[in-house]
C-alpha positions as CSV (number, residue, x, y, z in Angstrom):
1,X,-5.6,-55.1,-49.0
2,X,-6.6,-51.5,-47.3
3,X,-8.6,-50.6,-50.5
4,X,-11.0,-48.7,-48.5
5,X,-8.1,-46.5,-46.4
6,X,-6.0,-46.1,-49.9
7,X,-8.9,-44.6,-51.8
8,X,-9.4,-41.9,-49.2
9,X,-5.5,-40.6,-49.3
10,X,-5.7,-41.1,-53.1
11,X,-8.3,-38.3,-52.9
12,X,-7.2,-36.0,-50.9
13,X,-3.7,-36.1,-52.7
14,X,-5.8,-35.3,-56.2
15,X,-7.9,-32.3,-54.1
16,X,-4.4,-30.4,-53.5
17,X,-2.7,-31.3,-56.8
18,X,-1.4,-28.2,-58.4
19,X,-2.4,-26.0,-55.5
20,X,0.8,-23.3,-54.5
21,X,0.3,-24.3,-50.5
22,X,-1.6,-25.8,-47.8
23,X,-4.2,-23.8,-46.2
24,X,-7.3,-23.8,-44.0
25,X,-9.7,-24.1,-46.5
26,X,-8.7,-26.7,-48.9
27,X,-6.7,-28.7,-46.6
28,X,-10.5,-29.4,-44.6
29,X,-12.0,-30.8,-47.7
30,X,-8.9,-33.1,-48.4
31,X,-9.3,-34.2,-44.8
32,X,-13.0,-34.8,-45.2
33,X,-11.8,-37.7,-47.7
34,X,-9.6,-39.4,-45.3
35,X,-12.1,-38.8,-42.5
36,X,-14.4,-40.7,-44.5
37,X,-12.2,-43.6,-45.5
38,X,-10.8,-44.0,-42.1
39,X,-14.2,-44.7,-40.7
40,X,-15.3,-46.5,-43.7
41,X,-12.2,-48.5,-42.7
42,X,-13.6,-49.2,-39.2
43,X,-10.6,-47.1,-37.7
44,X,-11.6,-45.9,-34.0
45,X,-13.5,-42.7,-33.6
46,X,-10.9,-41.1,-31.1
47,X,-7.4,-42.7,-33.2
48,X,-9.4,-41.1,-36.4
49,X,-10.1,-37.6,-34.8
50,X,-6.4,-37.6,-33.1
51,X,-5.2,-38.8,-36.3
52,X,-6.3,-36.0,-38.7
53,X,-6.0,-33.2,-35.8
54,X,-1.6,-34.0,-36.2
55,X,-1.8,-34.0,-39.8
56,X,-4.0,-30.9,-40.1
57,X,-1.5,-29.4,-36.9
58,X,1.7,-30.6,-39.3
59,X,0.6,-29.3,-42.8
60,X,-1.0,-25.8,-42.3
61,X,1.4,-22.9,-43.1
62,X,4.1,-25.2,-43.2
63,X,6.5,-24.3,-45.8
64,X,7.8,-27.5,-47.6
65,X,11.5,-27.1,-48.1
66,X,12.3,-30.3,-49.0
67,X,14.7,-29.8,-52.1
68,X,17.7,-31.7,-54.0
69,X,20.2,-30.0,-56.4
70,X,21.0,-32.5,-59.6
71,X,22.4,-31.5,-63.0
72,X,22.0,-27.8,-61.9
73,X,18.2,-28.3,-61.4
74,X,16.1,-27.9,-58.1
75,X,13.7,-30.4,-57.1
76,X,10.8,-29.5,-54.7
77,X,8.4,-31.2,-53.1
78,X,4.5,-30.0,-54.1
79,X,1.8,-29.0,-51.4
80,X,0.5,-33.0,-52.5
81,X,3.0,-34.8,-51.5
82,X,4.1,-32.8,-48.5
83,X,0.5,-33.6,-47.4
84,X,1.0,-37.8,-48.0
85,X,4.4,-37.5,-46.3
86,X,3.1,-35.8,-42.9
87,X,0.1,-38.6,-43.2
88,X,3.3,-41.4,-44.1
89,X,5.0,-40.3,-40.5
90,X,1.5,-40.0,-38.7
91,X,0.3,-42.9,-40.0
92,X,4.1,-44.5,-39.0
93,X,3.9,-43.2,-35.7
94,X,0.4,-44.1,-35.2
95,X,1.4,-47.9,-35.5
96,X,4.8,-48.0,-34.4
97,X,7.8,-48.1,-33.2
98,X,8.6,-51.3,-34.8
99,X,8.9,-54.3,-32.5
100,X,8.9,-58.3,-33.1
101,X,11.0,-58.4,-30.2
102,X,10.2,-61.9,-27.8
103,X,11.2,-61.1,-24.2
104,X,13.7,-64.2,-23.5
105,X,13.9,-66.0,-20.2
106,X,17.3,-66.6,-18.1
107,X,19.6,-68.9,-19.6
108,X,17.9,-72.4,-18.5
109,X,14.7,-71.9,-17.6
110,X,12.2,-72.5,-20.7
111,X,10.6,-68.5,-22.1
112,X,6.7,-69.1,-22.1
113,X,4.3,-67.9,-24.3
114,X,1.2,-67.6,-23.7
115,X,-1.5,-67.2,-27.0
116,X,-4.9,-65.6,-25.9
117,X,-7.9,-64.7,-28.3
118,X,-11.2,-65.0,-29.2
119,X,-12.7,-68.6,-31.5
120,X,-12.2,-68.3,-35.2
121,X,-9.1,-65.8,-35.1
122,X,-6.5,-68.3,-36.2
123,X,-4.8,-68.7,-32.9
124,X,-4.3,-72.4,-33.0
125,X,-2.7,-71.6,-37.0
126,X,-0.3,-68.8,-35.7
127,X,0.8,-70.7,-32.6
128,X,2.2,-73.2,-34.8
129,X,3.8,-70.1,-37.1
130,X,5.0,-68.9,-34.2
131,X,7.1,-71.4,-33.2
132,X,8.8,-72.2,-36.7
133,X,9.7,-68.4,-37.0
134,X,11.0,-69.0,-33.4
135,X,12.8,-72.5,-34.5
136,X,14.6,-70.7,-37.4
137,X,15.9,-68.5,-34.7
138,X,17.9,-71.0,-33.3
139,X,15.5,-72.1,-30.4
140,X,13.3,-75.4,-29.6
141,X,10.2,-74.6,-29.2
142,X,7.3,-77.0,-28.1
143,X,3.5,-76.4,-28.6
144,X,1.4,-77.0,-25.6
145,X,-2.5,-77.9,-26.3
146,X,-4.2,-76.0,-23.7
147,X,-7.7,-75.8,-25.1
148,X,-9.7,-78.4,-24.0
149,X,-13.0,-76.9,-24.8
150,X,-12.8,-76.5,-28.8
151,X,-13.4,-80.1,-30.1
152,X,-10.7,-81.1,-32.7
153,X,-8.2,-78.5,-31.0
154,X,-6.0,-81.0,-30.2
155,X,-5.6,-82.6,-33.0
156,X,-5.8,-79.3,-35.2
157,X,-2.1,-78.5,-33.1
158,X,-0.6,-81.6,-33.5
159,X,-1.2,-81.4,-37.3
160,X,0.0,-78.7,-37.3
161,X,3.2,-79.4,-35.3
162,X,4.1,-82.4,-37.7
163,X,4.0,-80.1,-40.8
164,X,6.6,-77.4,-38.9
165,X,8.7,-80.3,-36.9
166,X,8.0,-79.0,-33.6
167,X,6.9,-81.2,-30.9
168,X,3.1,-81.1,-29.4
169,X,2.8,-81.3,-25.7
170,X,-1.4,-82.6,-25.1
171,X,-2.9,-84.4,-21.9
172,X,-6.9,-84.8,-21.2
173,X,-8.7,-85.4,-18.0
174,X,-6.8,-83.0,-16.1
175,X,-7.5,-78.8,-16.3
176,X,-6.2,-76.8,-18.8
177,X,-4.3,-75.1,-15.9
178,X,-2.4,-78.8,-14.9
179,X,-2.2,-79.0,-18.7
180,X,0.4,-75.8,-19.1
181,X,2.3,-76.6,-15.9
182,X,3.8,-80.0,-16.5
183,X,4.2,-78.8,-20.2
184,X,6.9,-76.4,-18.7
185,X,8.2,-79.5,-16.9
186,X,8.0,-81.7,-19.7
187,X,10.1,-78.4,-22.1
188,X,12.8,-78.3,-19.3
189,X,13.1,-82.9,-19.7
190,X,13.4,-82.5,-23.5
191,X,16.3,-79.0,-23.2
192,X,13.4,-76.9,-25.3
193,X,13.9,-72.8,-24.6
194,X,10.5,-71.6,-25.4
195,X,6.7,-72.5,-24.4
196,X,4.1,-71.6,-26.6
197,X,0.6,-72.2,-25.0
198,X,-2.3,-72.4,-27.2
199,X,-4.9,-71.3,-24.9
200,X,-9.1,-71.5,-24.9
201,X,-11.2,-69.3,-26.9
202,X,-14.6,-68.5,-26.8
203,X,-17.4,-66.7,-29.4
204,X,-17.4,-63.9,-27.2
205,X,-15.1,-62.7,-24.2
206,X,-16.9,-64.4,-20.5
207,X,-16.0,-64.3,-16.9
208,X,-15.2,-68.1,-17.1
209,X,-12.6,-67.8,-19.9
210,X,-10.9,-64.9,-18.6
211,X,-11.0,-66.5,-14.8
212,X,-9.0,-69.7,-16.8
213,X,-6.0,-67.7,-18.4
214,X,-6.0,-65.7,-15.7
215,X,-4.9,-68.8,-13.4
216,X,-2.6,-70.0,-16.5
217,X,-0.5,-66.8,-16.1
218,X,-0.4,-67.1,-12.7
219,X,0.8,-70.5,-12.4
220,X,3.2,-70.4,-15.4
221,X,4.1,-67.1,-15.5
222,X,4.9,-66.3,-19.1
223,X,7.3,-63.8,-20.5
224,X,5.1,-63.1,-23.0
225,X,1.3,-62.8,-23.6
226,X,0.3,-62.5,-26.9
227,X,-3.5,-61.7,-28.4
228,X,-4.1,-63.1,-31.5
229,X,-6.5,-60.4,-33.2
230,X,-8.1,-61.3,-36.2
231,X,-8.6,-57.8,-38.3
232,X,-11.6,-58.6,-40.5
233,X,-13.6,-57.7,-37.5
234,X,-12.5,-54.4,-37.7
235,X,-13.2,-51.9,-34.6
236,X,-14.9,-55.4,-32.4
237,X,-11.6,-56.7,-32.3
238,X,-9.9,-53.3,-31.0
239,X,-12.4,-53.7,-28.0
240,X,-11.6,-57.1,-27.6
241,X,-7.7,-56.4,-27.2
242,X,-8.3,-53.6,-25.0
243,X,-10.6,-56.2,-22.4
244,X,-7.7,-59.1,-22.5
245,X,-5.3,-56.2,-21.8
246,X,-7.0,-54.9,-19.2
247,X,-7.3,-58.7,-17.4
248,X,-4.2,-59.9,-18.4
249,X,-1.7,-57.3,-19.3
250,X,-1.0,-58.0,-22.9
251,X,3.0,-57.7,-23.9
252,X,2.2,-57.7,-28.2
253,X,-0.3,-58.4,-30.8
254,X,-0.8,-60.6,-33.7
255,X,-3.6,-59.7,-36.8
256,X,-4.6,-62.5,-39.1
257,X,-6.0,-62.7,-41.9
258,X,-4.7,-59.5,-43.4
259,X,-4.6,-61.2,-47.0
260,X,-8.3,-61.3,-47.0
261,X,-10.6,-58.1,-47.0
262,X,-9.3,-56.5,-44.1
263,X,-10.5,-53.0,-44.2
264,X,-7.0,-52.1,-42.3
265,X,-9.0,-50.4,-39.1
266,X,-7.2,-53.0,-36.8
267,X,-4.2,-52.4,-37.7
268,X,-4.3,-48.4,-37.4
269,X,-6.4,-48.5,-34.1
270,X,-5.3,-50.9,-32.0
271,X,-1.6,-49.8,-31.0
272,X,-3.0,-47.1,-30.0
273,X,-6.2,-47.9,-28.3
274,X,-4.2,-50.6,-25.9
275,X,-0.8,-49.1,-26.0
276,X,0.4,-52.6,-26.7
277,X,2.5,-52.9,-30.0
278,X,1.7,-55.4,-33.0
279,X,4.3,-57.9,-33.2
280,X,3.5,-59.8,-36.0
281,X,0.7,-60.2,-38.6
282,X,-0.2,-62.9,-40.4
283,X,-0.5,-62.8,-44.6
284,X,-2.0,-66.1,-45.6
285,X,-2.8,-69.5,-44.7
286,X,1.0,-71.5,-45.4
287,X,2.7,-71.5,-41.8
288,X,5.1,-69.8,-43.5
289,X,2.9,-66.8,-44.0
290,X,4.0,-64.9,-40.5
291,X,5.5,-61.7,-41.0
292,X,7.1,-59.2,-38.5
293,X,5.2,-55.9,-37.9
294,X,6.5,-53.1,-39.9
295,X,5.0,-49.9,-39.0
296,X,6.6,-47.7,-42.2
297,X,5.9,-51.1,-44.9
298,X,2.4,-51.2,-43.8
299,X,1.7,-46.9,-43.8
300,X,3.3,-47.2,-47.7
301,X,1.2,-49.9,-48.6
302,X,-1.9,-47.7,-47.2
303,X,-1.3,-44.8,-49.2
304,X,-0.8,-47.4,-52.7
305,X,2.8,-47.3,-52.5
306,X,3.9,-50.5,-52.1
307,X,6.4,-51.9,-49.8
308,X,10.0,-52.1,-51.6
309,X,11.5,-53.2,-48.7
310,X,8.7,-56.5,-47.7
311,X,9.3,-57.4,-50.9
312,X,12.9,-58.2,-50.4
313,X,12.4,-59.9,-47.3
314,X,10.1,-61.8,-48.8
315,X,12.8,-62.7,-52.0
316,X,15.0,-63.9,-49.4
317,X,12.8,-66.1,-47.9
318,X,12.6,-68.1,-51.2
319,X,16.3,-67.8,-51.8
320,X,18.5,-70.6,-50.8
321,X,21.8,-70.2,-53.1
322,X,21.9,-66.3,-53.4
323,X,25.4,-67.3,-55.4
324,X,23.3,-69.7,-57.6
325,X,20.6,-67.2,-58.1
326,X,23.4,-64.4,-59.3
327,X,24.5,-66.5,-61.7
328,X,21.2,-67.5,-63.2
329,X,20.1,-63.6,-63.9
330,X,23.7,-62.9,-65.0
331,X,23.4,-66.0,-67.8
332,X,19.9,-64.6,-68.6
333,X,20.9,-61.1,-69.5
334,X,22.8,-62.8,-71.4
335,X,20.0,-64.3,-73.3
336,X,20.5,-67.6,-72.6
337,X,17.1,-68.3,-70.8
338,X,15.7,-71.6,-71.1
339,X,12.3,-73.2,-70.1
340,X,13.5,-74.9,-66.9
341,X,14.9,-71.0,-65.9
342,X,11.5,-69.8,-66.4
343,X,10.0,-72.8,-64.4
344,X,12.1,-71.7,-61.6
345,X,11.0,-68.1,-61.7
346,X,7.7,-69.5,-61.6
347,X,7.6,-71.5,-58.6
348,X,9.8,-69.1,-56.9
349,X,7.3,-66.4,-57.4
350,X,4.4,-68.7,-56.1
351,X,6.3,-69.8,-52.9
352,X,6.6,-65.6,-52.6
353,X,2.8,-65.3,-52.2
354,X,-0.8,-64.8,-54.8
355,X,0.3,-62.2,-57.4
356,X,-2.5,-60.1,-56.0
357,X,0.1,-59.4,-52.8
358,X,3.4,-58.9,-55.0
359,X,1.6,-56.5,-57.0
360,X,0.3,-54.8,-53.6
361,X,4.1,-54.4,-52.2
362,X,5.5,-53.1,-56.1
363,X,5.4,-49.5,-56.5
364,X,4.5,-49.2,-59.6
365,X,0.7,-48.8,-59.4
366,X,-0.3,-46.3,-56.9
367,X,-3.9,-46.3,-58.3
368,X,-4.5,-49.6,-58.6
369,X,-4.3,-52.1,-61.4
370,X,-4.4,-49.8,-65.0
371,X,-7.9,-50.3,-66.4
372,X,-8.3,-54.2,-68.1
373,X,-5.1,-55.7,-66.0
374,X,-6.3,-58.8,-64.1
375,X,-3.8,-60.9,-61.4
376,X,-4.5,-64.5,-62.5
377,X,-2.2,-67.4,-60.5
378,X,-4.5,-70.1,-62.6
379,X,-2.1,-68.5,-65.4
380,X,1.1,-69.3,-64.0
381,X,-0.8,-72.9,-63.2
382,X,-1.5,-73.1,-66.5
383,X,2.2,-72.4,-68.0
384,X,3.6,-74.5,-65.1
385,X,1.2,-77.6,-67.0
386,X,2.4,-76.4,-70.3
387,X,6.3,-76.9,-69.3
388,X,5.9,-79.8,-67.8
389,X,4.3,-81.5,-70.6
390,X,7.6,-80.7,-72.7
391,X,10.4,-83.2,-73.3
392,X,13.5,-82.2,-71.0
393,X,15.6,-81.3,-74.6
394,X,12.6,-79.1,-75.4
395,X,13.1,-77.3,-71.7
396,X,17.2,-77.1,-71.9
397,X,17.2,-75.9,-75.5
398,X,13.8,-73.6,-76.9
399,X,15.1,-73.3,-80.4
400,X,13.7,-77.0,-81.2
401,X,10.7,-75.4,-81.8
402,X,11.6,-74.1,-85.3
403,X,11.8,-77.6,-86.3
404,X,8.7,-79.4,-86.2
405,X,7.4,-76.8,-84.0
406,X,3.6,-77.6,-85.3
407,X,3.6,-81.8,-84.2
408,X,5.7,-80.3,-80.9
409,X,2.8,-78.2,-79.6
410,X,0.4,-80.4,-80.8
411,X,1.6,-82.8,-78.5
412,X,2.2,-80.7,-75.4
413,X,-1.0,-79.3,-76.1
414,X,-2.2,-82.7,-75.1
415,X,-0.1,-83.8,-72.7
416,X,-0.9,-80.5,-70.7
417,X,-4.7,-80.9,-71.4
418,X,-4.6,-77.0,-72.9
419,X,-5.3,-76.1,-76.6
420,X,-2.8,-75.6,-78.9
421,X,-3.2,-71.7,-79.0
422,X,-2.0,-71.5,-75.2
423,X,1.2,-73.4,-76.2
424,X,1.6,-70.9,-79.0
425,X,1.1,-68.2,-77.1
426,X,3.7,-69.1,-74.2
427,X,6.3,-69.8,-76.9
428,X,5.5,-66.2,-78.2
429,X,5.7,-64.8,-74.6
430,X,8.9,-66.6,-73.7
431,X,11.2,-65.8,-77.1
432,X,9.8,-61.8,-76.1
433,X,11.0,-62.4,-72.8
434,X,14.4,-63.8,-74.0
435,X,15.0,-60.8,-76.4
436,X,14.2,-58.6,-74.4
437,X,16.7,-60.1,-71.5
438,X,19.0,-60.5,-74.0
439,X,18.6,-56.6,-75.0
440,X,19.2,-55.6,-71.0
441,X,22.3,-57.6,-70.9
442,X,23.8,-56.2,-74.2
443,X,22.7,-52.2,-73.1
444,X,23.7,-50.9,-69.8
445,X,21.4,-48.2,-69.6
446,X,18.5,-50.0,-71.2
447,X,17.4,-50.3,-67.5
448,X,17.3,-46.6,-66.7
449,X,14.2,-45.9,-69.5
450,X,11.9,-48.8,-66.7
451,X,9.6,-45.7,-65.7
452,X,10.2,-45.6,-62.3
453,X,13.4,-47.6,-61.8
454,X,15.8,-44.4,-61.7
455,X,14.1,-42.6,-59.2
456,X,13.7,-45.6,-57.3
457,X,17.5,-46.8,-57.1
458,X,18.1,-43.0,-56.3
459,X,15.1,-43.2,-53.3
460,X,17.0,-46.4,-52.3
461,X,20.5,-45.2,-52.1
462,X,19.2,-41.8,-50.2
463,X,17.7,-44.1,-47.4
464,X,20.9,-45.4,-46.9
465,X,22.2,-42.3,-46.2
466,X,19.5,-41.6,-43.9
467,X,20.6,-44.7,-42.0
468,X,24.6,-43.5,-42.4
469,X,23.8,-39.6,-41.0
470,X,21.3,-40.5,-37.7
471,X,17.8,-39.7,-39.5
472,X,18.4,-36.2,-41.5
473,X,15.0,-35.3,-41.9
474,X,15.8,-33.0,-44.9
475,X,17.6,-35.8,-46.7
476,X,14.2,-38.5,-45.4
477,X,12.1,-35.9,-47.3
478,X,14.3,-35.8,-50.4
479,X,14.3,-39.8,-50.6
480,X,10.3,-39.8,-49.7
481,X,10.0,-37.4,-52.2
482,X,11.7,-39.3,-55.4
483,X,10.0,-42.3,-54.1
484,X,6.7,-40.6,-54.8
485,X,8.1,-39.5,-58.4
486,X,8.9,-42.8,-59.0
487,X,5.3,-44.7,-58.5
488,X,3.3,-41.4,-59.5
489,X,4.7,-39.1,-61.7
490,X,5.9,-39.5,-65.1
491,X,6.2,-43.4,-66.5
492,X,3.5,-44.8,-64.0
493,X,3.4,-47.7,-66.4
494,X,5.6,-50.8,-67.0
495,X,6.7,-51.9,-70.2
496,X,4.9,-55.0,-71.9
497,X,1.7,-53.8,-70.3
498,X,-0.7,-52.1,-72.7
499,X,-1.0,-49.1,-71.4
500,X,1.4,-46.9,-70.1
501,X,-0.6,-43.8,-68.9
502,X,2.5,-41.2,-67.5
503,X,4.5,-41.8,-70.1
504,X,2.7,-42.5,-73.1
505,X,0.9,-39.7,-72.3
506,X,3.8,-37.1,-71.8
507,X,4.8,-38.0,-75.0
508,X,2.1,-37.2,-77.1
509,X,1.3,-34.3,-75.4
510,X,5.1,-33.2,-76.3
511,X,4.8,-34.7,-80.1
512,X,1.4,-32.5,-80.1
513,X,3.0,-29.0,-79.1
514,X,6.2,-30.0,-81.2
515,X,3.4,-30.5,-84.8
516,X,1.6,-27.2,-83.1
517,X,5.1,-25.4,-83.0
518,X,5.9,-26.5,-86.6
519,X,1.9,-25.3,-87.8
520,X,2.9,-21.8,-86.5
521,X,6.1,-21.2,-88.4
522,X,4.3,-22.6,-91.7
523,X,1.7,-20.3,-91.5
524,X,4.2,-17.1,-90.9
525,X,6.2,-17.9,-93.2
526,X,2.7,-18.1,-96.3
């Protein structure tokens, strides 16, 4: 996701690496690489030239003073990240303020809303997610079928409806205007709170369609009038929000499809083209996949940081028995860590999403994937097939397999359909995985040598503060500033992977000075 925007910031950041400050003339060629990415991206002319105009205003002659005092040394941000933190707030600001707000009707009378877009941009699929992130608010919610032109829409919504439990409200022979008025009726005979209308679309925007949810609006009057955007259309769909806002008065925005290869210009342009803010967007098919719009998540994950904090949400989502989960990671640092454990972790991480989005939201690889990682979920199919095939002793209690191990995997191996080297290496993988649990749980600062971790529990806790003391923009900086140590300075790898570029690195440069240091002396003292 945002490959195209990320690439750009990625080289302007390398352009003013190691410079002393900001000026005229290299800040204009770092700019030039955004400038080129943004409308690469699709982002609007005007939002791009406004865009780089605040960053260019923000970061010339401005003296970074963003410091920290630990263990007597000073900390200070360099002219490169100064430069991503002034695009970070623009590109923040740009999108924001953060709203997934749904304006409520008086107590009693049902809150309608009313989803508008064009064919093919998911609206009938985020209707339906709408209404089960509205249901696990606490509301009832009830779908109304209001496209009558689309054949199969009907059907499509009450499909849909069955798989979230939410009623489907659908008459024919009658006008899509008669259609949403006695569905408001028919909400206030069965005590639902909330309307959703999924409206008509067409190819392309038309006198006709917009004369119909024109006459919708004004017979039912909904609270809220949402456009369902899809943003692999890129700067076609900004135009399109800003002609259904200037018919209908739009009150928020949904993108879709932001999973796929969304070049991201949607998502930058059209707050600001329409004034109207993004309220939700949509990650993936599952009706699950409906996430709230978060302005700062989605600048971070722009510029290849990640997003820490989507990443929780996202845990919690999967969660049931936080309690339960607890005591399952305290058990396993303790090295008791069975098949049925890692089972678990597996299907929790699929209901979480592909691997290709967790890895997108960790901060660990701010230039991409190191060279020769691939993100396969067939592999986490395939170890799902291989535990499965297993007896439930074999599952509870791994060390079977130093008995009889060979006639074991032989006959997993074809149970599961796989080849006896796959079983081998998953019995490999796991005992590593155990040990090195096991090693956690024995050394409390085992943790702390994770490249990355300390500066990002120290990021974490500073944000906090920031919360605590109303905003300190001196202490933001400070956090922002770790934050970016922590995914691109030294340790930018993870261990287990092969190659661990920061810190592997650092140390053989240091091992090479040290033999260096040690050649000198020799040779004085001959």
């Amino acid at each position: 996701m945002f490959e195209t925007l990320t690439k750009g910031f990625r080289a302007a950041k390398n352009r003013l690496q190691g410079l002393a400050e900001i000026t005229e003339e290299n800040i204009d060629q770092a700019l030039r690489d955004v400038r080129m990415s943004l409308l690469e991206a699709d982002v609007e002319f005007s939002v791009t030239r406004n865009f780089l105009a605040k960053v260019k205003e923000h970061a010339v002659g401005e003296v970074v003073k963003t410091k920290i005092e630990a263990k007597g040394k000073t900390l200070r941000a360099t002219p490169a990240e100064h430069f991503i933190k002034i695009c970070q707030d623009r590109l923040t600001e740009l999108m924001g303020p953060a709203d997934a707000s749904v304006a409520w009707a008086p107590k009693g009378t049902p809150t309608g809303i009313m989803m508008v877009g064009l064919q093919g941009s998911g609206k009938t699929t985020t209707a339906a997610k709408l209404a089960r992130w509205i249901a696990k608010k606490g509301k009832r919610p009830l779908l109304v079928a209001a496209d009558l032109q689309r054949p199969a829409a009907i059907e499509q919504l009450q499909i849909l409806g069955e798989q979230v439990e939410i009623p489907v409200f659908s008459q024919t022979g009658i006008t899509p205007v008669e259609v949403c008025d006695r569905a408001m009726s028919e909400a206030r005979r069965r005590r639902c709170d909330v309307v959703i209308f999924d409206t008509a679309g067409r190819l392309a925007i038309d006198e006709l369609l917009m004369k119909e949810l024109a006459d919708i609006k004004s017979q039912v009057k909904p609270k809220n009038v949402f456009l369902v955007v899809d943003a692999m259309i890129g700067q076609d769909s900004v135009k399109t929000a800003a002609s259904f806002n200037q018919r209908l008065g739009l009150t928020g925005v949904i993108l879709t499809k932001l999973d796929g290869d969304a070049r991201g210009g949607a998502a930058i342009s059209v707050k600001e083209v329409t004034g109207t803010p993004i309220k939700f967007v949509g990650v993936g098919e599952s009706l699950e996949k409906l996430e709230e719009f978060r302005p700062d998540g989605m600048a971070s994950r722009i510029l290849g940081f990640g997003d820490i904090v989507g990443l929780m949400k996202d845990f919690e989502e999967v969660v049931d028995d936080e309690d339960k989960a607890e005591a399952d990671a305290a058990r396993m640092l303790k090295g008791r860590f069975t098949f049925e454990d890692f089972l678990e972790q597996i299907r929790m991480l699929q209901k979480m999403g592909s691997m290709k989005e967790l890895m997108e939201k960790m901060p660990f690889f701010p230039d991409g994937l190191p060279e020769g990682a691939t993100v396969d979920d067939k592999e986490l199919k395939k170890i799902e097939s291989i535990i499965h095939s297993m007896t439930p002793q074999e599952r509870r209690r791994p060390d079977v397999f130093e008995k009889n191990g060979a006639a074991r995997i032989k006959r997993i191996a074809l149970g599961s359909g796989r080849k006896e080297k796959d079983i081998g290496e998953l019995l490999h993988k796991f005992r590593w995985m155990r040990d090195l649990m096991g090693s956690i749980g024995q050394q409390a600062g085992l943790l702390s040598r994770i490249p990355g971790l300390k500066q990002l529990a120290m990021a974490k806790r500073l944000r906090e503060a920031v919360k605590v003391q109303g905003q300190n923009p001196a202490i933001s900086g400070i956090a922002d500033h770790l934050l970016e140590a922590a995914v691109a300075g030294d340790g930018r790898g993870v261990p287990g992977m092969r190659k661990r570029p920061g810190l592997d690195a650092a140390k053989r440069k240091k091992a090479k000075l040290k033999q260096q240091k040690k050649a000198r002396k020799k040779s004085r003292r001959r």
